[in-house]
KEKE-3310 file (N, C-alpha, C; in steps of 0.2 Angstrom, whole numbers, plus 5000, padded with zeros to 4 digits):
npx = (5445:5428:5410:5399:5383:5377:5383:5396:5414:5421:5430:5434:5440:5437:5443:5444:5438:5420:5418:5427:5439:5453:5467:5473:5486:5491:5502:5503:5504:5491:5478:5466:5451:5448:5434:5424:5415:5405:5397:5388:5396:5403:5417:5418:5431:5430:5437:5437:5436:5444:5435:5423:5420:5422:5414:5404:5392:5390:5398:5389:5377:5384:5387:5374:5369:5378:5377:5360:5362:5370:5367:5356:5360:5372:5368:5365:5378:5382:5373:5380:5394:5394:5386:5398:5409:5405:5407:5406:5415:5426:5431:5440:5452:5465:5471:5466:5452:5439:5433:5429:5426:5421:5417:5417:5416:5406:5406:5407:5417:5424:5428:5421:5405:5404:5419:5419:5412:5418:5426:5426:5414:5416:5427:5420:5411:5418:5423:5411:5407:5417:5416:5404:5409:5415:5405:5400:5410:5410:5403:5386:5378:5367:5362:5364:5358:5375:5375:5374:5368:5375:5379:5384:5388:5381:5382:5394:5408:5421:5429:5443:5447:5458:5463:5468:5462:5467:5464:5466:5459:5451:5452:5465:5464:5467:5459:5459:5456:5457:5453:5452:5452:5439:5439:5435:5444:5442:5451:5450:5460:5465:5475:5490:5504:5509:5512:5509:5517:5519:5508:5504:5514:5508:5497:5500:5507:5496:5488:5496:5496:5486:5475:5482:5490:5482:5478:5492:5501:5511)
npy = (5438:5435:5437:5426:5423:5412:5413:5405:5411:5414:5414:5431:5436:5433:5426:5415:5400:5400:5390:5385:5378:5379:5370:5361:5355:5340:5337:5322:5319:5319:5326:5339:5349:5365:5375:5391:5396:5407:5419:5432:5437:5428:5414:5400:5387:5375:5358:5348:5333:5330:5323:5326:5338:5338:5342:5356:5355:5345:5353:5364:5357:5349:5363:5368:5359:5361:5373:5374:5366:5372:5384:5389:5385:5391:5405:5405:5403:5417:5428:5424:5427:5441:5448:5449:5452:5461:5481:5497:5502:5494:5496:5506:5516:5522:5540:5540:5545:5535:5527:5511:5503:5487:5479:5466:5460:5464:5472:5483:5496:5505:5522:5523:5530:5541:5547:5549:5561:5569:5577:5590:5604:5608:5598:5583:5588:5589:5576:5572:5572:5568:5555:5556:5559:5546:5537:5541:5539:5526:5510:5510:5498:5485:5485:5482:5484:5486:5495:5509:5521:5517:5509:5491:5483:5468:5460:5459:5462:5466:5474:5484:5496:5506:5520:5534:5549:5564:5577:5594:5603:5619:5623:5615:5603:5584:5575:5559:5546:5529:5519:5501:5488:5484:5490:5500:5517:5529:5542:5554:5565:5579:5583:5583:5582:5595:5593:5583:5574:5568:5565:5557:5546:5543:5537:5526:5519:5515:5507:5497:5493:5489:5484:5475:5480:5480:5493:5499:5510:5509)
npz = (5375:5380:5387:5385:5380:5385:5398:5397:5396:5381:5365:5362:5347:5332:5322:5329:5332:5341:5347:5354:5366:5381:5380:5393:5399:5413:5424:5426:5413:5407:5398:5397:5392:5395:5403:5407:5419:5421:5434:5440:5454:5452:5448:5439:5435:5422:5421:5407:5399:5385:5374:5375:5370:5356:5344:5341:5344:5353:5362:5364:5371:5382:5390:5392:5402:5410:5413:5418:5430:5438:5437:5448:5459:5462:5468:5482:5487:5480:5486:5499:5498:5493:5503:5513:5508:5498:5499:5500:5497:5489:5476:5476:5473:5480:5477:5464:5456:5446:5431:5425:5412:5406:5392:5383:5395:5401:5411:5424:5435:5448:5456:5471:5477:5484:5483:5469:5471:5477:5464:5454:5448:5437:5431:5430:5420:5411:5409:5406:5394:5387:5387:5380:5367:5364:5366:5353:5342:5343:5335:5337:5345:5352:5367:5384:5404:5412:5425:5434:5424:5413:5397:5391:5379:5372:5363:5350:5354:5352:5343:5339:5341:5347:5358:5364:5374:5381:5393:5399:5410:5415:5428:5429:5432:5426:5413:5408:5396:5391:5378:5374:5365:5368:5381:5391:5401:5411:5421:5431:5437:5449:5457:5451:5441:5430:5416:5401:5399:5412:5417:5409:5414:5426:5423:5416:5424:5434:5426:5424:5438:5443:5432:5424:5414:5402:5397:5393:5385:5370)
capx = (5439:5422:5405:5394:5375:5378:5387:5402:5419:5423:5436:5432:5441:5433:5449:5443:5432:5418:5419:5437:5442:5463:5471:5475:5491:5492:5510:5502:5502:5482:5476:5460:5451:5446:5426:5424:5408:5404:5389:5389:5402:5406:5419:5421:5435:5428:5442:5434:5440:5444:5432:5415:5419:5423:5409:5402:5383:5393:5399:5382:5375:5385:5385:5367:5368:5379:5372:5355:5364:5373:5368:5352:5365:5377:5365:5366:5385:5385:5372:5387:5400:5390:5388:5404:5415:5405:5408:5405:5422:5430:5433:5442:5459:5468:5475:5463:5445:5442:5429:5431:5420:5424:5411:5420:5414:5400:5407:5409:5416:5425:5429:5413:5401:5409:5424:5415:5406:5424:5428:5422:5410:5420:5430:5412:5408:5422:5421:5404:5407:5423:5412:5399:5412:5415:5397:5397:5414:5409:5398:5379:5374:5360:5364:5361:5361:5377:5376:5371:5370:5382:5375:5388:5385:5377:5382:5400:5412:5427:5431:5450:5449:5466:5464:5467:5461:5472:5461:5468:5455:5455:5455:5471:5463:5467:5456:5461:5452:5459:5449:5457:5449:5432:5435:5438:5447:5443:5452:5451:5467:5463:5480:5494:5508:5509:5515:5505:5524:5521:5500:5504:5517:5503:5490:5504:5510:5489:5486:5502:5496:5478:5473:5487:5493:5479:5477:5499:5502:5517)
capy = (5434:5439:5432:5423:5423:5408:5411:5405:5413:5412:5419:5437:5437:5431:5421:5408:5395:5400:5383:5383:5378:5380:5363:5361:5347:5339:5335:5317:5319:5319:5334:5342:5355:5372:5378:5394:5399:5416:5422:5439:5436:5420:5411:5393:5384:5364:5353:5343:5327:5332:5319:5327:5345:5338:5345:5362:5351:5343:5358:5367:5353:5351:5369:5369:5354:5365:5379:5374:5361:5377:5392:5393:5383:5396:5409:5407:5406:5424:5430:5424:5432:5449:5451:5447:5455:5469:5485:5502:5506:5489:5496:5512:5515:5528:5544:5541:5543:5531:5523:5504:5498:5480:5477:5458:5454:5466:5473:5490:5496:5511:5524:5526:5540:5544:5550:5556:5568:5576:5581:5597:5602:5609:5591:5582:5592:5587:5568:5570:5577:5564:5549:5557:5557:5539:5533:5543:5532:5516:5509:5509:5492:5483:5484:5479:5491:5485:5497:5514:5525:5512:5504:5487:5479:5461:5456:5459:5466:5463:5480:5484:5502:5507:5527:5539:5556:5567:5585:5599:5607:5627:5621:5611:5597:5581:5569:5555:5543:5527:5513:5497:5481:5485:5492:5510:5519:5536:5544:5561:5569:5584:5587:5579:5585:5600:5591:5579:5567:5565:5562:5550:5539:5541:5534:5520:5516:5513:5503:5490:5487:5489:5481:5473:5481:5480:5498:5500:5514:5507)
capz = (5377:5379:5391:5380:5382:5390:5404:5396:5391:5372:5363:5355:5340:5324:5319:5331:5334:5346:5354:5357:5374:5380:5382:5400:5402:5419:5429:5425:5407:5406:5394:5398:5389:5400:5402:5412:5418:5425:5437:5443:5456:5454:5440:5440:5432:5423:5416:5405:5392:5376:5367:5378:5366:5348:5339:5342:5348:5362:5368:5366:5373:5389:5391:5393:5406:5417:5417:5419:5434:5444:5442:5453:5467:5464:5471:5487:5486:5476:5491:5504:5495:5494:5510:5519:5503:5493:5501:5496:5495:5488:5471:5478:5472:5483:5474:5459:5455:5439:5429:5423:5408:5401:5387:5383:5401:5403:5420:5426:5441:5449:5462:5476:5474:5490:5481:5465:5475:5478:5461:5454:5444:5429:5430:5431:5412:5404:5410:5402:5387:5383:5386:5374:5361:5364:5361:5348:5338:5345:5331:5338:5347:5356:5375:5390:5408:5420:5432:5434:5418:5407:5393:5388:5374:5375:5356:5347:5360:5349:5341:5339:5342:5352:5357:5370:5374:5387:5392:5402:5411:5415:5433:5430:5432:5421:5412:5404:5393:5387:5375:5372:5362:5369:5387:5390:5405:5413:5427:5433:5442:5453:5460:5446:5435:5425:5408:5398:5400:5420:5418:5405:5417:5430:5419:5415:5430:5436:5422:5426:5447:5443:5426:5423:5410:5397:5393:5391:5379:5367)
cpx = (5434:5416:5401:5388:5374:5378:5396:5407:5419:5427:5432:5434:5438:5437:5448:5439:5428:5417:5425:5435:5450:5462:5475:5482:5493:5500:5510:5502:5496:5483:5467:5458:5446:5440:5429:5419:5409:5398:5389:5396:5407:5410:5417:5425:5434:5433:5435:5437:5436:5438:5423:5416:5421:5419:5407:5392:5384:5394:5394:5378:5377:5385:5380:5365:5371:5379:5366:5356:5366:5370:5362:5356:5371:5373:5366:5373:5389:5380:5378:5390:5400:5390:5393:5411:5413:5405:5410:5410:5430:5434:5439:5449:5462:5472:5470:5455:5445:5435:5430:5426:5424:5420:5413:5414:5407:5399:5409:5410:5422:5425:5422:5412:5404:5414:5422:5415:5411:5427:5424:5417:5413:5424:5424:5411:5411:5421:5416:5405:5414:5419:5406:5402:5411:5409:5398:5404:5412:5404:5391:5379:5370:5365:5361:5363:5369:5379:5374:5375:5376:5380:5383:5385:5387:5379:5390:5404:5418:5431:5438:5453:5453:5466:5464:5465:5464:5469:5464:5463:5457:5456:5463:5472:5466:5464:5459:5456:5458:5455:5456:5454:5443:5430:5440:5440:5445:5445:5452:5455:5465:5468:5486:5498:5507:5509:5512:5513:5522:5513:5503:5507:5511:5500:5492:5505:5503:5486:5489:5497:5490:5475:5476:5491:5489:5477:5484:5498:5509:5519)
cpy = (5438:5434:5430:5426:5417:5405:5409:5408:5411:5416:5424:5440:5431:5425:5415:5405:5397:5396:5381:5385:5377:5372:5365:5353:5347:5337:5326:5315:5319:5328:5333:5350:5361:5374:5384:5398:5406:5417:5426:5437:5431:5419:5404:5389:5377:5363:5349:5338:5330:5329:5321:5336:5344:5341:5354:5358:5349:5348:5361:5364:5351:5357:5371:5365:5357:5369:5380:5368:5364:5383:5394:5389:5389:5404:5411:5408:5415:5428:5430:5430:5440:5452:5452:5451:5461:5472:5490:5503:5500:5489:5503:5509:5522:5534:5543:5541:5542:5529:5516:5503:5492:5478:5471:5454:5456:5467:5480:5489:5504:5515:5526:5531:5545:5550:5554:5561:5574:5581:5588:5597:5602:5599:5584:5583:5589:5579:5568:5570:5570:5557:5549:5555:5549:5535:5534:5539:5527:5515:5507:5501:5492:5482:5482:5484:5484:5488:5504:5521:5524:5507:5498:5484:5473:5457:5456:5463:5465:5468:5481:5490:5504:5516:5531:5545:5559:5578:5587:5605:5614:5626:5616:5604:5592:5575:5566:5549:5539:5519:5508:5488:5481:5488:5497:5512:5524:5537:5554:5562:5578:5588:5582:5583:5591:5598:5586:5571:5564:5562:5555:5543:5538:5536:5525:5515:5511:5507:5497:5488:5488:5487:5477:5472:5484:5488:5503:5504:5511:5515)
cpz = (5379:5384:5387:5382:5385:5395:5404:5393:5385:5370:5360:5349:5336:5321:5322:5333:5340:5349:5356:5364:5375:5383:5388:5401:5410:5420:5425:5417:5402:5402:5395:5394:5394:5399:5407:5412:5423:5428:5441:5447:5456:5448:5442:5434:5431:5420:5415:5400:5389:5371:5371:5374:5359:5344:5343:5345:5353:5367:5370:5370:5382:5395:5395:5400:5410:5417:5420:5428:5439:5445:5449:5461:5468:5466:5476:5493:5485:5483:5497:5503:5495:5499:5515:5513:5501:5500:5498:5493:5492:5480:5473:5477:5474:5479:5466:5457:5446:5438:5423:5417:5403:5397:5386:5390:5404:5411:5420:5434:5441:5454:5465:5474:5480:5487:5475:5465:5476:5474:5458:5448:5437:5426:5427:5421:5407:5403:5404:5396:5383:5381:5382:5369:5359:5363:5354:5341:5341:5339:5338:5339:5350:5363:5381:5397:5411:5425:5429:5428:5412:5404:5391:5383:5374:5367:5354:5350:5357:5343:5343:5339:5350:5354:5364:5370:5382:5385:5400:5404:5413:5421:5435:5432:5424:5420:5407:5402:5389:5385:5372:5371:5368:5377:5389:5400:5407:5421:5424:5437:5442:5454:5457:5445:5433:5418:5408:5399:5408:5419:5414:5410:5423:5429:5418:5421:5434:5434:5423:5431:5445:5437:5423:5415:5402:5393:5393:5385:5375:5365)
residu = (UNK:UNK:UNK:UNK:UNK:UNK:UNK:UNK:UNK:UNK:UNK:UNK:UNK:UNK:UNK:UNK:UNK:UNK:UNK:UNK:UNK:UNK:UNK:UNK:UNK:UNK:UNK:UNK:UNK:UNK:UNK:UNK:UNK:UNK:UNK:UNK:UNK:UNK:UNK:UNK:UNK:UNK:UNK:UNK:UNK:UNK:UNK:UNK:UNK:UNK:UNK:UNK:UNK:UNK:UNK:UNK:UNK:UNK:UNK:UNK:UNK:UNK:UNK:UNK:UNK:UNK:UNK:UNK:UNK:UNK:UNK:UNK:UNK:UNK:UNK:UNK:UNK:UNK:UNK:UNK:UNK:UNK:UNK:UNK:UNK:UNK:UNK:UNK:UNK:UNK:UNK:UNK:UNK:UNK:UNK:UNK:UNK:UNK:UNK:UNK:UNK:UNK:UNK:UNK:UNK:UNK:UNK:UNK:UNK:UNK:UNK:UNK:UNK:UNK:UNK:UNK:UNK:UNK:UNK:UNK:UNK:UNK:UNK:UNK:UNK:UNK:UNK:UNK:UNK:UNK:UNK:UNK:UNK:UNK:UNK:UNK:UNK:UNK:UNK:UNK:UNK:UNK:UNK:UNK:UNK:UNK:UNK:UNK:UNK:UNK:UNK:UNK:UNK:UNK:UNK:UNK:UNK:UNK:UNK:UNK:UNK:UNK:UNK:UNK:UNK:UNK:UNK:UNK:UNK:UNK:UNK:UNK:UNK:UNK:UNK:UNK:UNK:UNK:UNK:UNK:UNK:UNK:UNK:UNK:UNK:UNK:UNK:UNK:UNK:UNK:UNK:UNK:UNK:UNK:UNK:UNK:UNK:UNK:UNK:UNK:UNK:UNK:UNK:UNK:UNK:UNK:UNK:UNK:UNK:UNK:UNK:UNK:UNK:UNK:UNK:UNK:UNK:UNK)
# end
């Protein structure tokens, strides 16, 4: 799944209808089909009847009537929620400094600068230097910024490259690098394992409670 231009989820592979919505069956036997709108912080979950999404004109159609009907109301919603939730350090995942990029959803996020600021510079280079690779396989897109020094791409986020990179700096540091159907992983480990077996279950283990799963090495 991937964010439209919209506002709405849509499936991101190609094998399926960009107006597919999931069939929702109630306890009552009522079936309803799922919208799910997005805005910066916000999601929101519509049930809708099945017979108001039949064509691809209806969907576009309503689509455009609730978009144009919430998002300036959900504003001062997503102001609430900013101030009484964000917090410098609410992305902070103790024992790791990490960078998150989701292209499908057009979201980054990641360890505070705070913590950054900790590792070294050697550490710092190599980072750099992995995720230049990584531009440099991705095929070339139009982008859009979200967030500082991270371009996401705004058009086909549906790429099915599966890869990871595992560097052993002269420091002893370890960085790790893993892409997986369009959103990539980086952690840097300072003070880890010796062997490329222990960093990997690290990396594994990370991936389970904190992404839930999505970037699993088989």
């Amino acid at each position: 799944w991937k964010l439209g231009g919209d506002g709405f989820v849509v499936p991101a592979e190609s094998a399926y209808s960009p107006f597919a919505a999931p069939r929702v069956h109630m306890q009552e036997e009522d079936c309803f089909r799922l919208l799910v709108y997005q805005q910066e912080m916000t999601t929101l979950l519509l049930l809708v009847e099945p017979e108001r999404l039949r064509t691809s004109s209806q969907r576009t159609s309503l689509c455009s009537f609730i978009g144009s009907l919430i998002a300036n109301r959900l504003r001062p919603l997503e102001a609430t929620l900013s101030e009484h939730f964000s917090s410098p350090n609410r992305w902070h995942i103790s024992g790791y400094r990490y960078l998150f990029v989701d292209r499908p959803f057009r979201t980054v996020r990641g360890s505070p600068t705070s913590k950054i600021n900790t590792l070294s510079k050697e550490s710092l280079s190599v980072l750099a230097a992995i995720q230049e690779d990584a531009r440099q396989a991705v095929p070339s897109r139009r982008s859009s910024s979200c967030g500082p020094g991270v371009g996401v791409a705004s058009d086909d986020c549906s790429e099915e490259q599966e890869w990871e990179v595992c560097v052993r700096a002269h420091h002893d540091a370890w960085i790790v690098a893993r892409f997986c159907r369009g959103r990539e992983l980086y952690v840097v480990l300072e003070k880890a394992g010796d062997t490329l077996m222990e960093i990997q279950d690290l990396i594994q283990r990370f991936s389970e409670s904190s992404f839930g799963g999505i970037f699993d090495v088989d």
